[in-house]
C-alpha positions in Angstrom: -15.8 -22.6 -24.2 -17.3 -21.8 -20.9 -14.8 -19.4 -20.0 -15.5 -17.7 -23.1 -19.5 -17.1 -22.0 -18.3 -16.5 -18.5 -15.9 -13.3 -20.0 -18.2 -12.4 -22.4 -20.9 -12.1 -20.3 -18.8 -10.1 -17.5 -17.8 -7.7 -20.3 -21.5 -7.3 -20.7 -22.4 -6.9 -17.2 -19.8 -4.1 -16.7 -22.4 -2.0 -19.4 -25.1 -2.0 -16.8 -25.4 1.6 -15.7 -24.8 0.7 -11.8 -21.3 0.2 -13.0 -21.4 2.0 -16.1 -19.8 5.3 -15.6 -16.6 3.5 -13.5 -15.6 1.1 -15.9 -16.4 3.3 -19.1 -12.9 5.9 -17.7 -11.5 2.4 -17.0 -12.1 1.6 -20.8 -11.4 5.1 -21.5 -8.1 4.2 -20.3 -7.3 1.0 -22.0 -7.5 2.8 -24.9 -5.2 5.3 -24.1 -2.2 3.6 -22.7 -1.7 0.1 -24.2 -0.1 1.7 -27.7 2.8 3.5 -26.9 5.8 4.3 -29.5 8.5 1.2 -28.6 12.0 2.8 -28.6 13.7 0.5 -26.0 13.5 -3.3 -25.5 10.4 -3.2 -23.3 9.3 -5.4 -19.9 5.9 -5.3 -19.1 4.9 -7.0 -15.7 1.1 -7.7 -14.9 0.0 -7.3 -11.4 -3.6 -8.3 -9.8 -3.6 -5.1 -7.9 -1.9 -2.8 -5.3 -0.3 -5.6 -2.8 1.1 -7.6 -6.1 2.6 -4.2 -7.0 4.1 -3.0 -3.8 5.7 -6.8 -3.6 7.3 -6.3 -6.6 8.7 -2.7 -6.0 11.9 -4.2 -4.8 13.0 -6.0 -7.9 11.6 -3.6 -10.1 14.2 -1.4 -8.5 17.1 -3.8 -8.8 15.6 -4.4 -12.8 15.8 -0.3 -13.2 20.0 0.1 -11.8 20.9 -2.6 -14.0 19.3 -2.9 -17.2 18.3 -0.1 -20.0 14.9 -1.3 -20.9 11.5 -0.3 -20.9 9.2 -1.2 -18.2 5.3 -0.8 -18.2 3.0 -2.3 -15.3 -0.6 -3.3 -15.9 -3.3 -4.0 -13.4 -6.9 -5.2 -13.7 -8.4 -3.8 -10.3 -8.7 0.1 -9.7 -6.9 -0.3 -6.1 -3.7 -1.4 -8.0 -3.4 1.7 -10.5 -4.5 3.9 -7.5 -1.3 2.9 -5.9 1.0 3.2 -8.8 0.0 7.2 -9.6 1.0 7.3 -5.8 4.5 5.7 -6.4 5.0 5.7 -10.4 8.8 4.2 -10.1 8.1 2.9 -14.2 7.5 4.1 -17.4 3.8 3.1 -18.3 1.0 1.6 -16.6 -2.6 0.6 -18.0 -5.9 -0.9 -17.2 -5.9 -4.9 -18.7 -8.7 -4.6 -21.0 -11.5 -7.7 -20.7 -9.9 -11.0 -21.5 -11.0 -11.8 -25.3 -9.6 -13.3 -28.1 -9.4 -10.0 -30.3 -8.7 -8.0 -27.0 -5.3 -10.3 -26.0 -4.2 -10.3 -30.1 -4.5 -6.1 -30.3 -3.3 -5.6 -26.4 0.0 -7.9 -27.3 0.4 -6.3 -30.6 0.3 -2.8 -29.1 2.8 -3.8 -26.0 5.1 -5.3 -28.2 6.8 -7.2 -25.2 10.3 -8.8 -25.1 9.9 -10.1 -22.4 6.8 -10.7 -19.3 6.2 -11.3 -15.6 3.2 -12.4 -14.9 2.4 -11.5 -10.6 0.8 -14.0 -8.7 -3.1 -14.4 -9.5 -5.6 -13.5 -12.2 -4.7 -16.2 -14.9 -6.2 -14.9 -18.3 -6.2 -17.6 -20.6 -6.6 -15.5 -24.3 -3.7 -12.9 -23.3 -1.6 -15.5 -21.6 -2.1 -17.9 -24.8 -1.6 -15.0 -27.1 1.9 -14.3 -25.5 3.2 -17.8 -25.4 2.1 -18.3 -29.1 4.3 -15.9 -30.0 6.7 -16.9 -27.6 7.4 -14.1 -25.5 9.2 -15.6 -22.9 6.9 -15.0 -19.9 7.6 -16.8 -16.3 5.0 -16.6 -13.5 6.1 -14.6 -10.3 5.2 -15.2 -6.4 2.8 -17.7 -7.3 1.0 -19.5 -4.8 1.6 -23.5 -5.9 -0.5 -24.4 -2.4 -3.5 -22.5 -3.2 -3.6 -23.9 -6.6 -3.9 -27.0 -5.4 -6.5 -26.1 -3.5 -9.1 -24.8 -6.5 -11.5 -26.6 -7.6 -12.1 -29.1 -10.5 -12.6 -26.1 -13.2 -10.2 -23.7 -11.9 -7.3 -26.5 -12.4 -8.7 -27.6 -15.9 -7.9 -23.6 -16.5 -4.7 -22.6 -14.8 -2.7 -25.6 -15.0 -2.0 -26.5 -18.8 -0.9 -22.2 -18.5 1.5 -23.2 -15.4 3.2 -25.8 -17.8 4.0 -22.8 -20.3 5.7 -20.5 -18.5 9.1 -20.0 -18.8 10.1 -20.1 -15.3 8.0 -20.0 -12.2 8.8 -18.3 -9.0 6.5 -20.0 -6.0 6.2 -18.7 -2.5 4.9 -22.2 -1.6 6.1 -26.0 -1.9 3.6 -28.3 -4.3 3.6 -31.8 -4.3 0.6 -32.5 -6.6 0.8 -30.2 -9.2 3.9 -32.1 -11.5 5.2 -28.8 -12.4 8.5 -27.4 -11.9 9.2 -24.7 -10.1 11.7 -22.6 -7.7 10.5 -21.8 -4.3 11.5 -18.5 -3.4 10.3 -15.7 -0.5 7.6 -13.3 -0.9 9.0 -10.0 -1.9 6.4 -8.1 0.4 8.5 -9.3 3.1 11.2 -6.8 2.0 9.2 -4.1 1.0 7.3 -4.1 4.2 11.1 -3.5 6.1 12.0 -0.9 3.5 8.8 1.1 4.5 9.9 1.3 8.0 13.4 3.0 7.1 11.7 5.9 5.1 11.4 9.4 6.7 7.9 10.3 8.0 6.3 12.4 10.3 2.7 13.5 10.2 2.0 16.9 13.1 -1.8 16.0 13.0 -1.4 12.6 13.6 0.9 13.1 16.5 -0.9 16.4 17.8 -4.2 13.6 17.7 -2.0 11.0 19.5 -0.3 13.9 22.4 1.3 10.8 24.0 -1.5 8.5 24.6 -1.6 4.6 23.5 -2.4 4.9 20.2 -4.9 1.8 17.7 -4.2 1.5 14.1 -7.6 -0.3 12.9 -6.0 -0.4 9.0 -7.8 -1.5 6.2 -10.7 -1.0 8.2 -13.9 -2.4 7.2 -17.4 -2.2 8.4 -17.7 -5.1 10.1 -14.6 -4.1 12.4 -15.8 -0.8 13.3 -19.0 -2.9 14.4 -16.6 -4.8 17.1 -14.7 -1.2 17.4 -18.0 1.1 18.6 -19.3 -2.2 21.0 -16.1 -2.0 22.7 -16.0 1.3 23.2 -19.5 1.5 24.6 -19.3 -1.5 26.2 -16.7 -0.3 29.5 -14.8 3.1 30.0 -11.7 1.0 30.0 -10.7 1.8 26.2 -12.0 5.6 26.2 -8.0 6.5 27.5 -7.3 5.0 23.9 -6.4 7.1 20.7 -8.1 4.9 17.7 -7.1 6.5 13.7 -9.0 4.4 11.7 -7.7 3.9 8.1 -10.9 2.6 5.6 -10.0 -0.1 2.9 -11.4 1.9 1.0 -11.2 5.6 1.1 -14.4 7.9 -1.0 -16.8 10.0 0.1 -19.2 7.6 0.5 -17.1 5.1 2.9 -15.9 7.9 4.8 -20.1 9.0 5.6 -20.7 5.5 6.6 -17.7 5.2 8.7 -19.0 8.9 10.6 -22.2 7.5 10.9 -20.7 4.4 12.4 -18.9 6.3 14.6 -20.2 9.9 15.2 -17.9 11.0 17.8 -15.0 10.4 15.2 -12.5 13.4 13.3 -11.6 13.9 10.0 -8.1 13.7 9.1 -8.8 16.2 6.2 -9.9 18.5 8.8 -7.7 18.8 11.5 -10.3 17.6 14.1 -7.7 16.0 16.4 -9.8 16.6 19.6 -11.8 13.5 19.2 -10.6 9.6 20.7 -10.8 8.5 16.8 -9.3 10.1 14.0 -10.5 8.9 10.5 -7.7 8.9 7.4 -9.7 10.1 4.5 -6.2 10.2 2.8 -4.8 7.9 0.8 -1.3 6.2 0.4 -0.7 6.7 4.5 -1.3 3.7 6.3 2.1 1.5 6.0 3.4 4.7 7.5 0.6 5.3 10.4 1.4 2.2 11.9 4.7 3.5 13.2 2.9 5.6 15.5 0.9 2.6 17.3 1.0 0.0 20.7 -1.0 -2.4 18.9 -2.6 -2.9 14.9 -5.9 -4.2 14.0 -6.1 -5.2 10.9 -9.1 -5.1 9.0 -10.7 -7.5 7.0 -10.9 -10.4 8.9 -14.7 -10.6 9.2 -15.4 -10.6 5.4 -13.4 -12.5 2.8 -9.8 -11.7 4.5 -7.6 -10.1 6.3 -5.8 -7.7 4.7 -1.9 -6.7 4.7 -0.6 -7.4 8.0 3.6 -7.2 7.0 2.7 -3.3 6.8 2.5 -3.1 10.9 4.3 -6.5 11.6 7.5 -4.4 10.2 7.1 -2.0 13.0 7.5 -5.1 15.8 4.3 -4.2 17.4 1.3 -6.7 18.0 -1.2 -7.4 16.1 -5.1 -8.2 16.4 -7.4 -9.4 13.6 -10.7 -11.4 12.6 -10.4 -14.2 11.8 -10.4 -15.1 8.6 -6.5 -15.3 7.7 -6.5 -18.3 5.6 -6.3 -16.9 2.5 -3.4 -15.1 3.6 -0.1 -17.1 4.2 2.0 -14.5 6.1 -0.9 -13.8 8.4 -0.4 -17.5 9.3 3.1 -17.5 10.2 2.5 -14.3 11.9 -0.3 -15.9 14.2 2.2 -18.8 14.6 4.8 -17.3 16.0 2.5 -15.5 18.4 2.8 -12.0 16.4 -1.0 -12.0 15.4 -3.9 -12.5 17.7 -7.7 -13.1 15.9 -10.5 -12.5 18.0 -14.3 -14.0 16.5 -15.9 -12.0 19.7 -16.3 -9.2 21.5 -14.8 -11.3 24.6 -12.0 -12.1 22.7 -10.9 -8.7 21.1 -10.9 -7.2 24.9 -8.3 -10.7 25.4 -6.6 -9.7 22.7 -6.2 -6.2 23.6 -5.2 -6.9 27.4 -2.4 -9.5 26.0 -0.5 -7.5 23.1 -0.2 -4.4 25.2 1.2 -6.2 28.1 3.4 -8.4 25.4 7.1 -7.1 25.8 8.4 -10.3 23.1 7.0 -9.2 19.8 10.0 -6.7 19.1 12.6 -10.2 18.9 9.4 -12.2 17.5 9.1 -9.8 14.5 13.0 -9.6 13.7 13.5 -12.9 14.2 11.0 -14.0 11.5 10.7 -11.0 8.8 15.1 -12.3 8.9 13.5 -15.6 7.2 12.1 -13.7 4.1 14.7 -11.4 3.2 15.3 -11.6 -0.7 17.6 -13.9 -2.1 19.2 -14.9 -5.6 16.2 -15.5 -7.3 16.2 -11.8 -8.2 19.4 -12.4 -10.1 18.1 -15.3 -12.2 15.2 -13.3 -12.6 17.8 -10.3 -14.0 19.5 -13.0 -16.0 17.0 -14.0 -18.0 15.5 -10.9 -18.8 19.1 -9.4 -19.8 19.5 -12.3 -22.1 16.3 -11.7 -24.1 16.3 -8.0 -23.8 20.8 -7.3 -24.5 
């Protein structure tokens, strides 16, 4: 019942005209691509957003060489769809419309599913319930058993009479409270981070900004790291050698004016202007790539909620600095373990940081010898084997 007035009154709130106009293409959207003419035995996966997509990209791949089935991807948060029209390896994807009773009946009906992964987060009670009434076998993938644990009283009440429907889940983490059965299994972004690194890429106006220098990647920037960024470099003459390319979490007009005002003597990517010590990607779709052209990665995020991807740069054995706030985020954990990942909470600390990583000639083995942990293993099968059983 209170989940019901909670998603209720969030549908309402998305009418308010501050976010009217971006969630009314969103709904625009729904509309358009949840019915769809079902001509083969269809998969539909449901992912939070872009980094529960990309994760899955490598069994997705192994799904599309083996079997002859449908597969259609939703997502609930802009970032993830933004991602897929950059990398559209399936055959539909579509906005998850607001979790209601009548929404989750006509959504499933117009799907028609055989069979469904569910990614990782965002638990939606009326869909999830709609699909198991009809049972639709439906197992839950990457799921984070630890964190679980770690919600509070209503959360659990939610989420865990759903974890004891699923079909199967697939957990990157060990529980020993939960009672539910599981198979622990490694995180696919892991993989997908090492794939990036073999693809051909070569930017001339990134290298023509970098002309041999030591080159920064501050990725998934946000503006409380260019805050520590623009101290630093007005703080000593030391770092002005540097070559910085900042890459915003988010990339729009309006980010990219905050982040020049932040840091007027920056260049635009967009516009060639290379003769600057920071370059600014107002591009999207770029950055697990950029880091293959840096000494050392910042990482962004660490100063708000969390730190954002670090297996993007980790992949490219280089150091890497941070805020931080990494406890939302288990591989930024291991990596700080194993001494791959340095967080800084001052400006003292960042220039520690900095000295450290680029006079650290370990990381190379460090980073091979722990991304060889996570490599993919038969769970992808199993996952395969079930879905070939349902689908034929």
């Amino acid at each position: 019942m209170l989940y019901q007035i909670f998603i209720n009154l969030f549908g309402l709130l998305l009418k308010i005209p501050l976010f009217s106009q971006k969630w009314k293409n969103r709904s625009q959207y729904v509309q358009e691509s949840t019915t769809s003419l079902k001509i083969k035995k269809k998969l539909w996966i449901h992912c939070a957003s872009a980094g529960e997509f990309e994760q899955c990209i490598p069994l997705l791949l192994k799904i599309k060489s083996t079997l002859d089935i449908e597969i259609v991807i939703s997502f609930f948060s802009f970032s993830g769809m933004q991602y897929y029209q950059l990398n559209p390896i399936v055959n539909t994807a579509f906005f998850l419309p607001i979790d209601t009773p009548k929404n989750a009946k006509a959504l499933i009906s117009n799907i028609q599913p055989d069979y469904v992964l569910w990614v990782k987060y965002e638990f939606w009670p009326n869909v999830l319930n709609e699909i198991f009434t009809r049972e639709i076998p439906c197992d839950l993938l990457f799921a984070d058993l630890k964190n679980i644990e770690k919600k509070n009283f209503i959360e659990k009440r939610i989420i865990i009479p759903l974890l004891k429907r699923f079909s199967h889940i697939y957990s990157i983490s060990d529980s020993s409270k939960l009672n539910i059965n599981y198979q622990k299994v490694n995180d696919g972004k892991w993989e997908k981070a090492l794939d990036n690194t073999k693809l051909s890429y070569n930017d001339k106006v990134i290298e023509q900004f970098i002309d041999g220098n030591t080159a920064i990647v501050l990725g998934s920037a946000h503006l409380s790291d260019l805050a520590y960024l623009k101290t630093l470099l007005n703080d000593t003459d030391i770092y002005n050698d540097l070559k910085f390319i900042v890459v915003p979490h988010e990339v729009n007009e309006i980010e990219i004016k905050k982040i020049k005002k932040e840091l007027p003597q920056s260049g635009l990517y967009s516009q060639n202007e290379t003769h600057q010590n920071i370059l600014i990607m107002d591009q999207l779709g770029q950055l697990k790539f950029i880091y293959r052209y840096a000494q050392v990665a910042w990482i962004g995020g660490g100063f708000d909620k969390s730190v954002h991807n670090v297996l993007e740069a980790a992949a490219y054995n280089i150091p890497l600095i941070s805020g931080v706030k990494i406890q939302k985020m288990h591989e930024a954990e291991v990596l700080k373990k194993e001494g791959i990942l340095k967080t800084f909470s001052n400006i003292e600390e960042l220039k520690a940081c900095l000295k450290t990583s680029f006079n650290d000639e370990t990381i190379s083995n460090l980073s091979q010898k722990v991304f060889s942990k996570y490599t993919i293993d038969n769970y992808i099968s199993s996952i395969i084997k079930d879905i070939k059983a349902v689908t034929g």
